[in-house]
Backbone as ProteinMPNN parsed JSONL, in Angstrom:
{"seq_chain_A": "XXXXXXXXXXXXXXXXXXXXXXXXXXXXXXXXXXXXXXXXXXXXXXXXXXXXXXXXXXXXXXXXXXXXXXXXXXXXXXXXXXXXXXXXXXXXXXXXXXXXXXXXXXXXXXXXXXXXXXXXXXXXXXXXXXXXXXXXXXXXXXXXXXXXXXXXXXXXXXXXXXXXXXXXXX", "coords_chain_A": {"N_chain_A": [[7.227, -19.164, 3.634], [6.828, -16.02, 2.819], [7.353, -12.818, 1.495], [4.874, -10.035, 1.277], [5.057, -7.607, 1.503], [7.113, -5.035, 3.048], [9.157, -3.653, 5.538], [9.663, -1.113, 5.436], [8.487, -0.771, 2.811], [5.431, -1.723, 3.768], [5.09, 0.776, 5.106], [5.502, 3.095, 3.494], [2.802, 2.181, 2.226], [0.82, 2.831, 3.793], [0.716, 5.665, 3.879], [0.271, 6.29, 1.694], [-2.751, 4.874, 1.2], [-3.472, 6.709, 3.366], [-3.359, 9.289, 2.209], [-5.135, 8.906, -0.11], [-7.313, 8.525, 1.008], [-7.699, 10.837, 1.751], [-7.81, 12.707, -0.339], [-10.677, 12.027, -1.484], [-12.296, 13.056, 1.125], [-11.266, 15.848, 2.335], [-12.484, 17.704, 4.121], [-12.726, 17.031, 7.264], [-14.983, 16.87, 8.533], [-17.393, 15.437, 8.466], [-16.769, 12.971, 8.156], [-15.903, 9.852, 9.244], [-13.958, 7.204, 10.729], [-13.152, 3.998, 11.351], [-11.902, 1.329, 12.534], [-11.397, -2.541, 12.199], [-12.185, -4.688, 14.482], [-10.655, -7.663, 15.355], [-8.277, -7.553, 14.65], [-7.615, -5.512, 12.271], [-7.073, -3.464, 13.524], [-3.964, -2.538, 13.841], [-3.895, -2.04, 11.311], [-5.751, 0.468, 10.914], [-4.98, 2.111, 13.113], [-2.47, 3.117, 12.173], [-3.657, 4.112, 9.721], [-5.081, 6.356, 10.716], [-3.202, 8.019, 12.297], [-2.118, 8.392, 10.433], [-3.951, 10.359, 8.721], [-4.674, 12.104, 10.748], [-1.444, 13.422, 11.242], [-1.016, 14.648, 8.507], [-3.696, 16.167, 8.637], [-3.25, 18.57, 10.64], [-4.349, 19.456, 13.612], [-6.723, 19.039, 12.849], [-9.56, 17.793, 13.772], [-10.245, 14.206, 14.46], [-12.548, 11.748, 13.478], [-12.623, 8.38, 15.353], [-12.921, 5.133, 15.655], [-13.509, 1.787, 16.675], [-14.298, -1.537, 15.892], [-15.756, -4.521, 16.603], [-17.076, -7.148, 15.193], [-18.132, -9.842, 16.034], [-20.198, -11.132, 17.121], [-21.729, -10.531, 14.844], [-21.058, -12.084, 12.673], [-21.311, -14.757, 10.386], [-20.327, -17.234, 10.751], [-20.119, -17.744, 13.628], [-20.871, -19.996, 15.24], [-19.619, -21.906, 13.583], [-16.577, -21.787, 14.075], [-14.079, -20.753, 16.629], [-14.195, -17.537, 17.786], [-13.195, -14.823, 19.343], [-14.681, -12.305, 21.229], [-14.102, -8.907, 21.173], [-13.928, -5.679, 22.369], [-15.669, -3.249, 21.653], [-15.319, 0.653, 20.593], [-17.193, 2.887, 19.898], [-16.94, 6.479, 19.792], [-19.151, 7.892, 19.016], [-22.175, 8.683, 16.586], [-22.874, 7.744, 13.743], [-24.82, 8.338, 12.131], [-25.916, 9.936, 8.884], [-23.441, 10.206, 8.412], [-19.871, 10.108, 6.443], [-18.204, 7.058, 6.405], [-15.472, 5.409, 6.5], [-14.657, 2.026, 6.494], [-11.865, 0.489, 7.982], [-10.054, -2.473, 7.029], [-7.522, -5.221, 7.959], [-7.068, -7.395, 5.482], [-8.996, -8.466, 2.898], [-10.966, -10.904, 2.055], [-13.017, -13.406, 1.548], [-15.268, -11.83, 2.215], [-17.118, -12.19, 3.553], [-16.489, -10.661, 6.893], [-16.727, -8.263, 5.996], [-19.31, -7.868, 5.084], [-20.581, -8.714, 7.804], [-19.404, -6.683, 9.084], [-20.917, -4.471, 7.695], [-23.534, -4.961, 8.862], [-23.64, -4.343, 11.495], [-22.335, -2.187, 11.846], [-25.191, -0.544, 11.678], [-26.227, -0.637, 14.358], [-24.86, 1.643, 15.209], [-26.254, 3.381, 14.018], [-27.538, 5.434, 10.794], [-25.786, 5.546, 7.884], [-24.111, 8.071, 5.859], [-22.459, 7.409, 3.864], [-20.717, 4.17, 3.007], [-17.228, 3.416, 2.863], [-14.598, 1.715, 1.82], [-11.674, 0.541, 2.96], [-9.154, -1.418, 2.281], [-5.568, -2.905, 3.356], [-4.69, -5.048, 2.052], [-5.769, -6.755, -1.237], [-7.127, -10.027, -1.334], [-7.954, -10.584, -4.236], [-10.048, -12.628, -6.207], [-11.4, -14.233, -4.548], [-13.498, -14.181, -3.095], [-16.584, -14.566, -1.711], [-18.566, -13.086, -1.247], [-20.305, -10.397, -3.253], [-18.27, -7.737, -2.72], [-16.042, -5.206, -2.681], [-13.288, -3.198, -2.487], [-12.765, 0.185, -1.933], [-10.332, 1.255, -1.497], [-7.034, 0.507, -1.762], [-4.381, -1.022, -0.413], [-2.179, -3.497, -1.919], [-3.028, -5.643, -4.078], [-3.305, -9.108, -4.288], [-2.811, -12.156, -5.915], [-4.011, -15.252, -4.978], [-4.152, -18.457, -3.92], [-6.699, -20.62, -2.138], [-5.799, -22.208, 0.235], [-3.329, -20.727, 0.671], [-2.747, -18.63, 3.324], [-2.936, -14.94, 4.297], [-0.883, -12.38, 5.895], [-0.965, -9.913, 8.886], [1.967, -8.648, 10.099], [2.518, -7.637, 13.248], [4.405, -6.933, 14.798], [7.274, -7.124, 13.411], [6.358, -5.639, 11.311], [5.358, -5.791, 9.121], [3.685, -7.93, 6.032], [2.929, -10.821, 5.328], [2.846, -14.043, 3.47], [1.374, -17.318, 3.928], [1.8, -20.336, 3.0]], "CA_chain_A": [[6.691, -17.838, 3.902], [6.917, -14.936, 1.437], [7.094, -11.382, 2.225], [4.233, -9.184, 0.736], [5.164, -6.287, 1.933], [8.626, -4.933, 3.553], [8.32, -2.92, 6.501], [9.403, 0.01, 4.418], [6.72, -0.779, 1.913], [4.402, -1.075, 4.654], [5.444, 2.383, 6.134], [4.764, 3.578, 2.38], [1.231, 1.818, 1.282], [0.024, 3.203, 4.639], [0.886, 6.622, 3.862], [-0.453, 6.213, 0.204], [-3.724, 5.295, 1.62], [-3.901, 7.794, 3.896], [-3.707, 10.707, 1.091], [-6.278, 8.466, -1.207], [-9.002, 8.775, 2.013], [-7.712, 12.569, 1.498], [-8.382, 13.115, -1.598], [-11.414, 12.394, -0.946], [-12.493, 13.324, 2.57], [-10.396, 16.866, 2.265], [-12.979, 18.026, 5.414], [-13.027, 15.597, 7.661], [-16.807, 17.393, 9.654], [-18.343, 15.042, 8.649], [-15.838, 11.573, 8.025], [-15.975, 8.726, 10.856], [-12.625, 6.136, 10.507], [-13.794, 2.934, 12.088], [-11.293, 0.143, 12.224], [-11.877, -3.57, 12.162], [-11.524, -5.443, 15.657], [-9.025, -7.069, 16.221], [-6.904, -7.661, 13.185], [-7.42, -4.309, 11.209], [-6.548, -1.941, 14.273], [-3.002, -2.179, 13.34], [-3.569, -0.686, 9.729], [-6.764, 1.27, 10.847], [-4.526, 3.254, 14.137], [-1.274, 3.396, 11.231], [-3.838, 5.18, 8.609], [-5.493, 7.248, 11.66], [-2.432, 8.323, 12.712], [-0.796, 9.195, 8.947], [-4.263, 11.373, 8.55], [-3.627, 12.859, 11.853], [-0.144, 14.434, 10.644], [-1.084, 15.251, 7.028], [-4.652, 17.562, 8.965], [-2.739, 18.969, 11.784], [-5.407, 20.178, 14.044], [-8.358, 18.361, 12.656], [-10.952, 16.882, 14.727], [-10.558, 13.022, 13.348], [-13.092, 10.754, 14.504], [-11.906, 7.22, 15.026], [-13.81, 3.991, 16.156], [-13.313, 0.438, 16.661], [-15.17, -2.514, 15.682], [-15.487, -5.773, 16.833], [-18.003, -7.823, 14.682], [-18.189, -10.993, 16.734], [-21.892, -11.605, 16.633], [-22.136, -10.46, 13.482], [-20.344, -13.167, 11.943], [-22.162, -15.794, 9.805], [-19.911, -18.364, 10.623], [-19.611, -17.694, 14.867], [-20.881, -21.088, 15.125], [-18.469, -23.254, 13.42], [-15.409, -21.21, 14.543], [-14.227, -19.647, 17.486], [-13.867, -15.781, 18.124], [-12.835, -14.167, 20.638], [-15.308, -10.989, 21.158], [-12.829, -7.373, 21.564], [-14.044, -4.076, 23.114], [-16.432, -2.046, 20.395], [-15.332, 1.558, 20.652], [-18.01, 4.102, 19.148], [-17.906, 7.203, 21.056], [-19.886, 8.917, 18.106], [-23.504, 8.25, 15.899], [-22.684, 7.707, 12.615], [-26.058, 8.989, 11.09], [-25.519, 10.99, 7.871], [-21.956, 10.292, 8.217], [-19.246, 9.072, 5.781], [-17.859, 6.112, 6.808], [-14.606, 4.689, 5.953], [-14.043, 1.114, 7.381], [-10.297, 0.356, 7.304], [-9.242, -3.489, 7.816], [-6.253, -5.558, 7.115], [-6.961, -8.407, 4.534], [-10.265, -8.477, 2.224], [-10.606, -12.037, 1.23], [-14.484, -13.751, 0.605], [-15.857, -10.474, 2.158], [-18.042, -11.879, 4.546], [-16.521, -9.898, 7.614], [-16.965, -6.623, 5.491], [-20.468, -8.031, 5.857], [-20.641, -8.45, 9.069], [-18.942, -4.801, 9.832], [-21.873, -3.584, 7.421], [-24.813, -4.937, 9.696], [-22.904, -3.86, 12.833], [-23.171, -0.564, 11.875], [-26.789, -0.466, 11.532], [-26.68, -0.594, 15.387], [-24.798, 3.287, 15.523], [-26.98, 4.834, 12.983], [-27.052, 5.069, 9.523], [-24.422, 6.243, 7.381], [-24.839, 8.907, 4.438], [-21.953, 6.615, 2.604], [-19.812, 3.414, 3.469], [-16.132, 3.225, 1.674], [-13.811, 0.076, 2.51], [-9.795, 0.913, 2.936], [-8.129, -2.557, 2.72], [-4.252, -2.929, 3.004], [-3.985, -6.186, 1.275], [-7.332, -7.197, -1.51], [-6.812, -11.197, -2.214], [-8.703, -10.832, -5.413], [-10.844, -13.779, -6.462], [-11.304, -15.479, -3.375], [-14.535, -13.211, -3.074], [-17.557, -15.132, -1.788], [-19.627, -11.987, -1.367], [-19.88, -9.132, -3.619], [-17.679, -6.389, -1.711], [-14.943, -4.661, -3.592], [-12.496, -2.297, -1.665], [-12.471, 1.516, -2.46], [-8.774, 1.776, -1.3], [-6.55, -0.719, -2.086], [-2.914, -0.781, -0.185], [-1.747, -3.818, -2.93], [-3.802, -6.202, -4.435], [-2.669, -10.268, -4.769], [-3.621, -13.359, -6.537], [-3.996, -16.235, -3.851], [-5.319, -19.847, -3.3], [-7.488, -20.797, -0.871], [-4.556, -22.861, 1.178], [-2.698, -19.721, 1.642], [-3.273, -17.322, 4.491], [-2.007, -13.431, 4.48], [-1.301, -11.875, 7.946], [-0.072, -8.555, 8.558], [2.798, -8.756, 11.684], [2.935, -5.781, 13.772], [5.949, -7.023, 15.398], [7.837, -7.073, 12.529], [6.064, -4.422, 10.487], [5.665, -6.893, 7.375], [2.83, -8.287, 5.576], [3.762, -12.035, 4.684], [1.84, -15.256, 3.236], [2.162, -18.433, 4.318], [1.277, -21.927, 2.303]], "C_chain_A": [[7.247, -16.871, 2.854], [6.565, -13.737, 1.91], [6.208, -10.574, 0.86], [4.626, -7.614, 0.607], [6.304, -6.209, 3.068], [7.953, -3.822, 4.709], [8.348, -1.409, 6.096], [8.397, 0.085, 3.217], [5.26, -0.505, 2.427], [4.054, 0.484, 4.477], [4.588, 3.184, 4.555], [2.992, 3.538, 1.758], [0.55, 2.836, 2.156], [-0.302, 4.648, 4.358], [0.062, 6.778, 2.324], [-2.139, 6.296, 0.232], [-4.127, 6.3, 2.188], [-4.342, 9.023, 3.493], [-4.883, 9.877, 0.307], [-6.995, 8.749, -0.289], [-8.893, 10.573, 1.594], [-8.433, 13.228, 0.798], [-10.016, 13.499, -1.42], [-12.987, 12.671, 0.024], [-11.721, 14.938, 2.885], [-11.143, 17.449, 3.872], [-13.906, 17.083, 5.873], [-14.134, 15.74, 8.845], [-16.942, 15.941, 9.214], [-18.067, 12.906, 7.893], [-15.756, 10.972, 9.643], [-14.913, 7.584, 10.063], [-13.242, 4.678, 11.75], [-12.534, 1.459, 11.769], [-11.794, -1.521, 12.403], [-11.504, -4.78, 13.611], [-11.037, -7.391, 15.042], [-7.87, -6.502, 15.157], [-6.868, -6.455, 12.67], [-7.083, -3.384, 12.416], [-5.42, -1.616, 14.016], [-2.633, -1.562, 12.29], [-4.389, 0.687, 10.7], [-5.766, 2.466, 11.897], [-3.912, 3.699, 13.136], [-1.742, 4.796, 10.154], [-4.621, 6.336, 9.087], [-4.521, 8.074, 11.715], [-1.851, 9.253, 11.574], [-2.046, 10.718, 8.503], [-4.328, 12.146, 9.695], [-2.602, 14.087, 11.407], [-0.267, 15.236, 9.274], [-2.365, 16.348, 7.829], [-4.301, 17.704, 9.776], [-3.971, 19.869, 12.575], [-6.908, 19.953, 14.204], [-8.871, 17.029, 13.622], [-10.926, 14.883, 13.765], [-11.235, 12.177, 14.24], [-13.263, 9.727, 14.141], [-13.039, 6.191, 15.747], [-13.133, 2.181, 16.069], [-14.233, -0.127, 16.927], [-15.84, -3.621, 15.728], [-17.191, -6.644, 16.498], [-18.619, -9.13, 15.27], [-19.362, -11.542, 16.609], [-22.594, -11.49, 15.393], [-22.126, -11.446, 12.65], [-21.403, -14.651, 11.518], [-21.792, -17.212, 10.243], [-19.163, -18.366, 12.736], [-20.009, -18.96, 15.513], [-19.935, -22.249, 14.867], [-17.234, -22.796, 13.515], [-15.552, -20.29, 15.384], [-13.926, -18.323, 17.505], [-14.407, -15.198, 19.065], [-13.347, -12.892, 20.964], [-14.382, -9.98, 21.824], [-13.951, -6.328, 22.318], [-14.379, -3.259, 21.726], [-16.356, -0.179, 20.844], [-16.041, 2.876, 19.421], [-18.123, 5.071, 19.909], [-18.352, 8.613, 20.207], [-21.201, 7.85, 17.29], [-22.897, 8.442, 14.589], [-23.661, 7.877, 11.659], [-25.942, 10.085, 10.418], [-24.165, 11.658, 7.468], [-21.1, 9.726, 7.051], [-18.36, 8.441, 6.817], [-16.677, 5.36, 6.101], [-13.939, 3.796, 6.475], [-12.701, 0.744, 6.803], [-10.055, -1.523, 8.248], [-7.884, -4.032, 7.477], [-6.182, -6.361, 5.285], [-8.555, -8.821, 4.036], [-10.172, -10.261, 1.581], [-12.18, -12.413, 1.208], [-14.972, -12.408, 1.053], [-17.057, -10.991, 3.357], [-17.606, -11.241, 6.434], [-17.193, -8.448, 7.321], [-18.499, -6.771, 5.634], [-21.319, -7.731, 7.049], [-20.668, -6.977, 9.597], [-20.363, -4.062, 9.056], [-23.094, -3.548, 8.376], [-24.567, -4.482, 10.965], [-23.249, -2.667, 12.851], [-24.307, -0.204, 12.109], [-26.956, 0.07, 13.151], [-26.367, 1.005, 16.2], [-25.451, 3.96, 14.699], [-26.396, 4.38, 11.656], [-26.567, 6.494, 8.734], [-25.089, 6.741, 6.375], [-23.902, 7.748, 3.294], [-20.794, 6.129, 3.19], [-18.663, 3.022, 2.687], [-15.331, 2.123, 2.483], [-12.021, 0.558, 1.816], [-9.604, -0.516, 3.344], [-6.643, -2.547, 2.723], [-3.969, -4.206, 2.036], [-5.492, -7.322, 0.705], [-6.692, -8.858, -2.221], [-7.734, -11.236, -3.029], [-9.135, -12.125, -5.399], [-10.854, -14.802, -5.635], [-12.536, -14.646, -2.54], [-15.933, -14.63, -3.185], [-18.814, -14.299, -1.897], [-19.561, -10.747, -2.174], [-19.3, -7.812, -3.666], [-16.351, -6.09, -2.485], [-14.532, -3.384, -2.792], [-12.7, -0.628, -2.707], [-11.384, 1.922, -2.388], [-8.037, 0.882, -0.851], [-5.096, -0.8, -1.74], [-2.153, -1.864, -1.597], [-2.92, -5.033, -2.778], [-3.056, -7.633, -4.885], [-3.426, -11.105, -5.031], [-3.318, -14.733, -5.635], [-4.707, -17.502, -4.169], [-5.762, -19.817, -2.241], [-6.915, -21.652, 0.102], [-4.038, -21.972, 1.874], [-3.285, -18.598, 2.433], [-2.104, -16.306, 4.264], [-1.824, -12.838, 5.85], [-0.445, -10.816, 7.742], [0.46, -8.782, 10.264], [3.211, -7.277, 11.712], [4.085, -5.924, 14.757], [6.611, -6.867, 14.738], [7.515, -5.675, 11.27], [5.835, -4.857, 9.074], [3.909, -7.098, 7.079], [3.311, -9.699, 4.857], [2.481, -13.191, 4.181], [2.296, -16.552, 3.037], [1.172, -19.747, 3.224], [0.646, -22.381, 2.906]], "O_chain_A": [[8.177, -17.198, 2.116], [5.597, -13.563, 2.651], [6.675, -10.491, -0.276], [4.449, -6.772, -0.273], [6.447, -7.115, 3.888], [6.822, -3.342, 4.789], [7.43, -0.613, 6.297], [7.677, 1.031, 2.897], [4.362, 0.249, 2.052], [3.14, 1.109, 3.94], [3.456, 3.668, 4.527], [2.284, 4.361, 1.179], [-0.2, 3.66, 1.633], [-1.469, 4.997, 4.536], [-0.825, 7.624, 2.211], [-2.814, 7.171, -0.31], [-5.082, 6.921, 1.721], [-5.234, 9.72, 3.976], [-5.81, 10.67, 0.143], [-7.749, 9.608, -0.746], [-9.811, 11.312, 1.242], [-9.342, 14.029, 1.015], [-10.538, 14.606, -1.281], [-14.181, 12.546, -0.25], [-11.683, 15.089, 4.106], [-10.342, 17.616, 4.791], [-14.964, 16.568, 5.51], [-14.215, 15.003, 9.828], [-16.331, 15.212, 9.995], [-18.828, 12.056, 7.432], [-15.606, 11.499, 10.746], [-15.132, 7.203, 8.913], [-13.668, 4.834, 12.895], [-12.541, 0.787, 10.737], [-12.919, -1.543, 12.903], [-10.575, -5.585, 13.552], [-11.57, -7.889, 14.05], [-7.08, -5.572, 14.991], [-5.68, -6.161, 12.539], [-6.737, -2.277, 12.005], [-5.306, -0.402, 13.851], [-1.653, -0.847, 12.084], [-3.77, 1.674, 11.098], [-5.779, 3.641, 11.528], [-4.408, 4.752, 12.737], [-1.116, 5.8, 9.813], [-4.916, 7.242, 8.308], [-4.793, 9.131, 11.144], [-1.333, 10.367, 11.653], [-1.606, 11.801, 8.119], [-3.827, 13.239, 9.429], [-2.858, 15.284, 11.27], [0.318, 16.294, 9.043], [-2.055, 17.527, 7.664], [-4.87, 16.896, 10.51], [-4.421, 20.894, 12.062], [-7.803, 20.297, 14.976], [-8.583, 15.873, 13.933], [-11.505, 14.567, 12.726], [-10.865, 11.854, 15.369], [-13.811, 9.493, 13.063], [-13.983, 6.681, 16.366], [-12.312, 1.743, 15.263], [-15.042, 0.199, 17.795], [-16.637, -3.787, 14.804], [-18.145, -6.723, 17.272], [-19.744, -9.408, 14.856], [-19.478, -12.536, 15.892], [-23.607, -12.05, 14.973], [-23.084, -11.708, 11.922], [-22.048, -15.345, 12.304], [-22.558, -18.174, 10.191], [-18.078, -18.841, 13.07], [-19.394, -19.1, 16.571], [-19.584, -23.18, 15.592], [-16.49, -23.549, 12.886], [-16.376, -19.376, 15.409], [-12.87, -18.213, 16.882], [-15.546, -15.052, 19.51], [-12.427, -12.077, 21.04], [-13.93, -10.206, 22.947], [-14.917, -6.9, 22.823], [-13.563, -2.773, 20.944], [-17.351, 0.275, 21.409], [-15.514, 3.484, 18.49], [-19.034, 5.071, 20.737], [-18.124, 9.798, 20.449], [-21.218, 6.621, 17.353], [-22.346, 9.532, 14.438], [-23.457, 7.618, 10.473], [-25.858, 11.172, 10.99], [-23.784, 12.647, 6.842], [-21.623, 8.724, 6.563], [-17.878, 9.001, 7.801], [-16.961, 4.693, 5.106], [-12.842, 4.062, 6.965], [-12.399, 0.678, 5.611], [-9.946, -1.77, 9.449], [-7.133, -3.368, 6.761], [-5.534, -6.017, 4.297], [-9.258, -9.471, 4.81], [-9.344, -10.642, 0.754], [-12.783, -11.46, 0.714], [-15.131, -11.671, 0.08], [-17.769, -10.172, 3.939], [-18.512, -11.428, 7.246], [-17.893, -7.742, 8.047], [-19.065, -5.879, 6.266], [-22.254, -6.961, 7.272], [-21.506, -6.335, 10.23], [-20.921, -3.161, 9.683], [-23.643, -2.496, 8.703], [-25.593, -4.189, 11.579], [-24.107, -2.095, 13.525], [-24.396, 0.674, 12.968], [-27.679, 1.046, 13.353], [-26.978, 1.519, 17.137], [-25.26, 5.173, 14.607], [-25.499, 3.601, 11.333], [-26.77, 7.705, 8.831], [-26.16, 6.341, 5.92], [-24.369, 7.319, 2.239], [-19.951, 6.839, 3.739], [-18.926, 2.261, 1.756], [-15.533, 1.813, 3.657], [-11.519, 0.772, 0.713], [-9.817, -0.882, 4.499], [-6.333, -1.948, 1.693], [-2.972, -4.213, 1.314], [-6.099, -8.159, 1.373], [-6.025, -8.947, -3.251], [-8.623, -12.014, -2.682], [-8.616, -12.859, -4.558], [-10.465, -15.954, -5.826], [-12.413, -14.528, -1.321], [-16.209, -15.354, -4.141], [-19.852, -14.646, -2.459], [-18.708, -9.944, -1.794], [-19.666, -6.914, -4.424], [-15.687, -7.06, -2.849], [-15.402, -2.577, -2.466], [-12.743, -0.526, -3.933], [-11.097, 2.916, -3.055], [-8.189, 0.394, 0.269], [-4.368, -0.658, -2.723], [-1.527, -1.182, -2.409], [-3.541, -5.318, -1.753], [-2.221, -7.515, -5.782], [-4.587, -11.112, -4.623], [-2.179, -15.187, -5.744], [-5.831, -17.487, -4.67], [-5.345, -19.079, -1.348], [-7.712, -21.885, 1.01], [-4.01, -21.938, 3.105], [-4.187, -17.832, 2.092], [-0.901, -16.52, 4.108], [-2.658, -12.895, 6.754], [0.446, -10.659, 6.907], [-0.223, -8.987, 11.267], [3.725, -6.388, 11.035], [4.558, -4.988, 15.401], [7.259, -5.973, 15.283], [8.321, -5.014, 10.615], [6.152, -4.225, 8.066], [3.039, -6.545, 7.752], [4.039, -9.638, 3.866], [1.318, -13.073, 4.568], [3.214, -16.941, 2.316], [-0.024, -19.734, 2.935], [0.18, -23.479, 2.599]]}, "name": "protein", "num_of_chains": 1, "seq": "XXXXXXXXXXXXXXXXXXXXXXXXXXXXXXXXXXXXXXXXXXXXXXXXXXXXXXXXXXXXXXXXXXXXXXXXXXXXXXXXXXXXXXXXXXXXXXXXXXXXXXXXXXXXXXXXXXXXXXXXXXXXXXXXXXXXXXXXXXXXXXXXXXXXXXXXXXXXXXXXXXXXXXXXXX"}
């Protein structure tokens, strides 16, 4: 096992992202935060939460996602369908899905046709914490990039929210 990320590094990327959605998203009328069920709620609450404290006051509207049917591959592997929290229309909204780990891209897929079913978005941006570069089966490229690593297709990345780490195992 190999540590990606320290839990003080964590604590940092998260906060890093959080000002890059800032930048810009500066008024957040008309921004929708949507995290990725299950796995990405732990970044997606973390970078909720960090823009939270940086717009004291501001209206932030948050969502959760759970792609389950979406999934190309719900057939030859199991998953466990979560609790889809939208309690907004995302028509003519920006959209910034936040998950943990970008690797071929077909969830980010998935989360795109999902959407379709709250309305459609004025413009969809992708916050990953951790992009395994070239291990990209679908064309999807992150707009906000916590760190970016070079991987085989053996190893798996996982982000522990017990620990507060980001590690990758062989």
């Amino acid at each position: 096992m190999t540590t990606i990320l320290t839990s003080q590094q964590l604590d940092l990327t998260i906060k890093r992202l959080a000002h890059q959605v800032l930048e810009n998203h500066i008024d957040l009328k008309n921004t929708v935060f949507i995290g990725m069920q299950p796995r990405g709620i732990y970044v997606s609450d973390r970078i909720v939460d960090a823009i939270k404290k940086e717009k004291t006051g501001a209206t932030v509207a948050y969502g959760k996602l759970d792609i389950t049917f979406y999934r190309d591959d719900v057939r030859d592997q199991f998953h466990t369908a979560t609790k889809t929290e939208m309690p907004f229309n995302i028509d003519g909204k920006n959209v910034v899905l936040i998950d943990d780990v970008l690797y071929t891209g077909r969830t980010i897929r998935a989360a795109l046709d999902a959407l379709l079913d709250f309305g459609r978005a004025a413009k969809v941006e992708l916050c990953i914490l951790v992009d395994r570069r070239f291990n990209r089966q679908l064309p999807i490229q992150p707009d906000y990039t916590g760190k970016a690593i070079d991987t085989i297709i053996s190893q798996r990345v996982k982000v522990l929210a017990d620990t507060h780490e980001v590690v990758m195992y062989e």
